[in-house]
C-alpha positions in Angstrom: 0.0 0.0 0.0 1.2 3.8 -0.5 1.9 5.9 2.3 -0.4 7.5 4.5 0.4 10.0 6.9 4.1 12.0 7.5 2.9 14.0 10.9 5.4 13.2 12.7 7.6 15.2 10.4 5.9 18.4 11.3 6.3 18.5 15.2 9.6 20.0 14.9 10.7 20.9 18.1 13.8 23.5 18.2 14.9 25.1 21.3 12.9 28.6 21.1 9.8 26.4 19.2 6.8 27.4 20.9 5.7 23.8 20.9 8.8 22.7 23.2 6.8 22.1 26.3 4.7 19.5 24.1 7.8 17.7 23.2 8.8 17.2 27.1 4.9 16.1 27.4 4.8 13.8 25.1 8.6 12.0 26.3 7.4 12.5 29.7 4.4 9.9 29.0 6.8 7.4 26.8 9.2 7.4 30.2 6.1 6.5 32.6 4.0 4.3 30.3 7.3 2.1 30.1 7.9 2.4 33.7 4.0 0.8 34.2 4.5 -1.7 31.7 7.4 -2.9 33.6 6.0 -2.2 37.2 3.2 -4.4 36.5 4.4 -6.9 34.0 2.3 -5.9 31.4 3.6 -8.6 28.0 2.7 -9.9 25.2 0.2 -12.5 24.3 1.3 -15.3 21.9 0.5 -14.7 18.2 0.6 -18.7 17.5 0.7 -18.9 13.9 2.5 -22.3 13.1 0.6 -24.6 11.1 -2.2 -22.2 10.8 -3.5 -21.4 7.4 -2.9 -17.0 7.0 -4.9 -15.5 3.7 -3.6 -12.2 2.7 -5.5 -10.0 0.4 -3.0 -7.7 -1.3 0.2 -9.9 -0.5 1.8 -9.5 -3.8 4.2 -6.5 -2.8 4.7 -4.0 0.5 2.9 -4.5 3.6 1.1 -7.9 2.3 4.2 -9.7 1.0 6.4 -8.5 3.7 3.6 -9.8 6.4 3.3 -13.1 4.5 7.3 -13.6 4.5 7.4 -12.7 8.4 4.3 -15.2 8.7 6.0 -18.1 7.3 9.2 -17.4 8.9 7.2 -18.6 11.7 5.7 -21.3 10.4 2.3 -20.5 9.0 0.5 -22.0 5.8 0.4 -18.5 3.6 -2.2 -17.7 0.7 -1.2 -14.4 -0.6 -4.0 -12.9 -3.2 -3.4 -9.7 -5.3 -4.6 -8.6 -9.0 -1.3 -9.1 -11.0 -0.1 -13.1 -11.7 3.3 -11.4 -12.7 3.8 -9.8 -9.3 2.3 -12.8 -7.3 4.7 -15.3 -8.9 7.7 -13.2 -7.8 6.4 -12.5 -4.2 5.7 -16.5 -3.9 9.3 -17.3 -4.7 10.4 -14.6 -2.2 8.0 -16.2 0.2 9.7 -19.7 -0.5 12.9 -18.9 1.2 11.5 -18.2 4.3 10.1 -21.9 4.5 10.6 -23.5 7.7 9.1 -26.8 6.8 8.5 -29.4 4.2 5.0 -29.4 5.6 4.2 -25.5 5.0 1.4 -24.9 2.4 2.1 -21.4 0.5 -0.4 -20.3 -2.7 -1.2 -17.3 -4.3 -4.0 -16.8 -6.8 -4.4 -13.7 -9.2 -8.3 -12.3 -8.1 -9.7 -8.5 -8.8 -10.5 -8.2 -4.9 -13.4 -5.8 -5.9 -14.9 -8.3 -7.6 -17.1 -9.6 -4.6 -18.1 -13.3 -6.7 -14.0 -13.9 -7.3 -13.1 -12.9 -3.5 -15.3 -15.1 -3.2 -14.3 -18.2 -5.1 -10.6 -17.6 -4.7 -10.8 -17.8 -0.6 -12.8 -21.2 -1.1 -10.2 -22.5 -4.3 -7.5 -21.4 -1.4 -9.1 -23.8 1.2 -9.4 -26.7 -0.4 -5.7 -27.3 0.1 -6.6 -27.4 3.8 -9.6 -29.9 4.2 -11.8 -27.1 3.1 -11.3 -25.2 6.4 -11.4 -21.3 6.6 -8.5 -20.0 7.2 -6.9 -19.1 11.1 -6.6 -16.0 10.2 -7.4 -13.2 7.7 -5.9 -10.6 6.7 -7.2 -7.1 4.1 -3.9 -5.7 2.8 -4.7 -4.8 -0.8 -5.3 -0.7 -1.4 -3.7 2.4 -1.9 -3.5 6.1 -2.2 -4.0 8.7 -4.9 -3.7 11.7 -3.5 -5.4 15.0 -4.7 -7.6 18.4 -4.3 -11.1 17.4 -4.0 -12.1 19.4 -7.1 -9.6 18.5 -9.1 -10.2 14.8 -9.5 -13.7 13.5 -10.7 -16.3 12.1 -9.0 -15.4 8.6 -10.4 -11.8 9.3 -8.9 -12.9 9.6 -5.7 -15.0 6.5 -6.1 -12.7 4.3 -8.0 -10.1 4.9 -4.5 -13.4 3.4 -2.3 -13.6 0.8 -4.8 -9.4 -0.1 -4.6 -9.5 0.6 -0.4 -12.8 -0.6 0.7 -14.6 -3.1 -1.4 -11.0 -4.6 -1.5 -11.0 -4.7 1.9 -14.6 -6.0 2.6 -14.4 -8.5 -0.4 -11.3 -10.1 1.4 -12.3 -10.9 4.7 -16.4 -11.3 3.6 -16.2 -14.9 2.6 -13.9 -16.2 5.1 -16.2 -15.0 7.9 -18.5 -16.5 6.8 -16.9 -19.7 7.1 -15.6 -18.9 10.0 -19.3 -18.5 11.4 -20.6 -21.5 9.7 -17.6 -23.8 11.6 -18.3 -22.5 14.7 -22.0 -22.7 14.2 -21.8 -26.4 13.3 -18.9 -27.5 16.2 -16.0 -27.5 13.8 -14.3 -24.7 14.9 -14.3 -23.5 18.6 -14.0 -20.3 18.4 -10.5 -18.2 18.0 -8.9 -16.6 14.4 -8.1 -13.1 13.2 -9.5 -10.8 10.9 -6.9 -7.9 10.2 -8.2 -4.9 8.9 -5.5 -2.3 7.2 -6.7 1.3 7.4 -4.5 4.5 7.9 -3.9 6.7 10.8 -6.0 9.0 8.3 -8.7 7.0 9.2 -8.1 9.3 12.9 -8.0 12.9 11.5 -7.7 14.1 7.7 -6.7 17.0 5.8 -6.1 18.7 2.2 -5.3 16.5 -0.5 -6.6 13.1 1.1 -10.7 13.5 0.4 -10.1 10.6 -2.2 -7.9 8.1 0.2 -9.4 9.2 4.3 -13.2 8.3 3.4 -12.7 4.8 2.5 -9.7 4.2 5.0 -12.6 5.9 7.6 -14.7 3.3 6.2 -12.6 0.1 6.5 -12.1 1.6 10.5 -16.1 1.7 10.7 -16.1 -2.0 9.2 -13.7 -3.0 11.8 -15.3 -1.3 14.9 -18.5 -3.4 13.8 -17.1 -6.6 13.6 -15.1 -6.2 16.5 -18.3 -6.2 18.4 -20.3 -8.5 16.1 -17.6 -11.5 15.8 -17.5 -11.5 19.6 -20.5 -14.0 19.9 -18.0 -16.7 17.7 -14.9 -16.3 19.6 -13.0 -14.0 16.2 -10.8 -11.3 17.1 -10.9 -8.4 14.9 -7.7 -5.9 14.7 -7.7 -2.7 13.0 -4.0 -2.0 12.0 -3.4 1.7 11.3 -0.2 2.2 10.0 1.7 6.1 9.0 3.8 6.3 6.2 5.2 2.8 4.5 7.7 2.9 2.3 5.7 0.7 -0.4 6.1 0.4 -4.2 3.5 2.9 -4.6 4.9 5.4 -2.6 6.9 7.2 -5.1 4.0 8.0 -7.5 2.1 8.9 -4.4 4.8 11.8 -3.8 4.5 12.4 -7.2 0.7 13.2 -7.5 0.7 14.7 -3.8 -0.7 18.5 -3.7 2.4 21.1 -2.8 0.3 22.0 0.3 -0.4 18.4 1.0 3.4 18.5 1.2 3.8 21.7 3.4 1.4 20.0 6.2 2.8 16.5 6.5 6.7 18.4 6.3 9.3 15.9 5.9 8.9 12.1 4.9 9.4 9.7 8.1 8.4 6.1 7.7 9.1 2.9 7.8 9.9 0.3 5.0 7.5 -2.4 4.6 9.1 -4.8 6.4 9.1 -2.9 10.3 5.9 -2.2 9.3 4.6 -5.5 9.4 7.0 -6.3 12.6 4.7 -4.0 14.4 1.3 -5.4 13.5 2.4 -8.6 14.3 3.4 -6.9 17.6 -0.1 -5.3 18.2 -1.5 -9.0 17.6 0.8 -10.6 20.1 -0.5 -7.7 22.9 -4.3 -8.9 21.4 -4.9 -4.9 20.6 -7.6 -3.9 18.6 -6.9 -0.5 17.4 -2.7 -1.6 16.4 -0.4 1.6 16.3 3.1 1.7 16.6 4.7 5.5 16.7 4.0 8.6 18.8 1.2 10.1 16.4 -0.6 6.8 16.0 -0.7 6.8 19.6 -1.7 10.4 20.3 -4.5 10.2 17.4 -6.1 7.0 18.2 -6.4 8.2 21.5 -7.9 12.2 20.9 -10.6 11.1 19.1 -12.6 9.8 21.6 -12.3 6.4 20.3 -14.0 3.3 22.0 -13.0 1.0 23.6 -9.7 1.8 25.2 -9.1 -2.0 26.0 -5.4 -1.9 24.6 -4.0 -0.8 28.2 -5.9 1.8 30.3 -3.3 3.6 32.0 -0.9 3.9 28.7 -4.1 5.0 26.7 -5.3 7.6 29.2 -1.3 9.0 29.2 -1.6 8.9 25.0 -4.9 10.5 25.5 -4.0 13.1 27.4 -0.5 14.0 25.4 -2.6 14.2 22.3 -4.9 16.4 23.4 -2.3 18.9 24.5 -0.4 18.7 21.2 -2.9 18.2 18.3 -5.3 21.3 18.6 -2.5 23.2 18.5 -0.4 21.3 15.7 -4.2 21.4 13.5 -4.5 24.9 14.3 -0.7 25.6 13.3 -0.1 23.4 10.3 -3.4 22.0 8.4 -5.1 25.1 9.1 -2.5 27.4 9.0 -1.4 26.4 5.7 -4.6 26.3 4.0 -5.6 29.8 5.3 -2.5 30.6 3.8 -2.8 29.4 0.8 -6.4 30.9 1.1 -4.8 34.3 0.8 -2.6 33.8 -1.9 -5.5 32.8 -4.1 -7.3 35.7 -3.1 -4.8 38.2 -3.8 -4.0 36.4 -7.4 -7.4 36.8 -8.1 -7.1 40.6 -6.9 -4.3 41.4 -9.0 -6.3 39.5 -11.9 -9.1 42.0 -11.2 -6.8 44.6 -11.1 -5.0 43.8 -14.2 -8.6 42.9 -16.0 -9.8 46.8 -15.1 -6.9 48.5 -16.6 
């Protein structure tokens, strides 16, 4: 997937920078949330993934390919799905040398993952392999970003990116819930597997030049938030990963398309390659957390927007909490805003000395 958010770039925190205090703040809350993790044992839960069948949606490339290779590493049966057969045959082989046993299954099929009927048909072709089973554990990694001013790109733009974000998303994960449900419902599964959800942290908070990418990363979050609740009753844990900026294949022509002002607000490019990336989430499963960040704005968002439930750790989420909502007000009144009302008034006096010139 492209990248997403570059916030952290923008806090910049220089010795006379009026937003110095905030910096202490925010270090102040790493130091004592790792103090209480310590204190009181807080670990990690075992992600238990060997010999367990893992069905990635988009695991041709980025995030998906670099999750499958990390997933087989520790010993998993892996089914990566994606839209190109070129692309799939080279991430298979790259997901060969990270075999661990004879025993390992490891498939990819080429599927449109809008298409609901393929989805469809290529998670139950992928299960055969397995006694017909579901898979353990599902995961929605296919999508991307075109960035843009909402006026400038069309209305079938700004759906086509709902289309490649959303439908993708649902379309992966619909059909293996459902066998998921039906196991359970008939004794042949007792309860337990994953469905990952990839979204954005601009599923949190969103600004100029992402109206075509936030609403349908908003939308996978929504998805997620109701199935968390809703696979409860069959024992499936839902995660909702929401990653910053990845260092993906798609990343370049994302900078490439990005708005100039889009630029200005995010400031300087920190990410992560694909490959930490997908160390975290599989971090945020171990811990069993729903809502899976992994960097100080990821933190700070997800916990300033009021977002239910705070089950990842109370104490740490009510420090985040409070950290964000010293330092985000300010850094939306200061960069998104600030830079849009700027550029507001150099359109305005353009079009005044347009006027001007137009008079003459």
């Amino acid at each position: 997937m492209g990248s997403s958010l570059a916030l952290a770039g923008t806090l910049q925190f220089g010795t006379s920078h009026p937003t110095l205090a905030l910096a202490v703040t925010a270090l102040v809350v790493l130091a004592s949330g790792s103090l209480l993790m310590t204190l009181f044992g807080w670990g990690n839960r075992r992600f238990d993934v060997r010999d367990k069948h893992c069905y990635i949606g988009g695991g041709s490339e980025g995030l998906g390919l670099s999750l499958a290779c990390q997933l087989a590493q520790r010993g998993a049966h892996v089914t990566i799905v994606s839209r190109s057969q070129a692309k799939l045959d080279k991430a298979r082989a790259q997901v060969e040398t990270h075999r661990q046993s004879p025993s390992q299954i490891f498939q990819h099929y080429a599927c449109d993952l809008t298409d609901p009927s393929a989805a469809a048909s290529t998670l139950r072709t992928a299960c055969r392999a397995h006694a017909g089973a579901a898979p353990d554990s599902l995961f929605a990694c296919a999508g991307g970003c075109v960035p843009g001013l909402f006026a400038e790109m069309s209305a079938a733009e700004h759906w086509k990116c709902m289309e490649w974000n959303f439908r993708s998303c649902l379309n992966t994960v619909h059909e293996g819930v459902r066998a998921m449900k039906e196991e359970v419902g008939a004794g042949r599964r007792k309860g337990g597997g994953n469905v990952v959800l990839t979204s954005s942290v601009l599923a949190l908070m969103s600004f100029t030049g992402y109206s075509s990418y936030s609403p349908s990363k908003y939308a996978i979050r929504g998805l997620a938030e109701a199935l968390r609740n809703e696979l409860l009753l069959y024992g499936i844990s839902v995660h909702l990963f929401l990653p910053a900026t990845i260092f993906s294949p798609g990343f370049e022509n994302e900078q490439r398309l990005k708005p100039e002002i889009t630029k200005k607000i995010e400031g300087p490019d920190e990410g992560l390659q694909p490959d930490a990336v997908a160390r975290e989430l599989i971090k945020g499963l171990e811990r069993g957390d729903f809502y899976i960040t992994y960097e100080p704005v990821g933190h700070m968002l997800r916990n300033s927007r009021a977002i239910t439930p705070r089950n990842n750790n109370v104490v740490l989420d009510t420090l985040w909490g409070l950290a964000g909502t010293v330092v985000f007000p300010i850094w939306r009144w200061m960069s998104p805003d600030g830079e849009v009302r700027k550029e507001a008034r150099r359109i305005a006096q353009a079009q005044q000395l347009g006027s001007g010139a137009a008079t003459k």
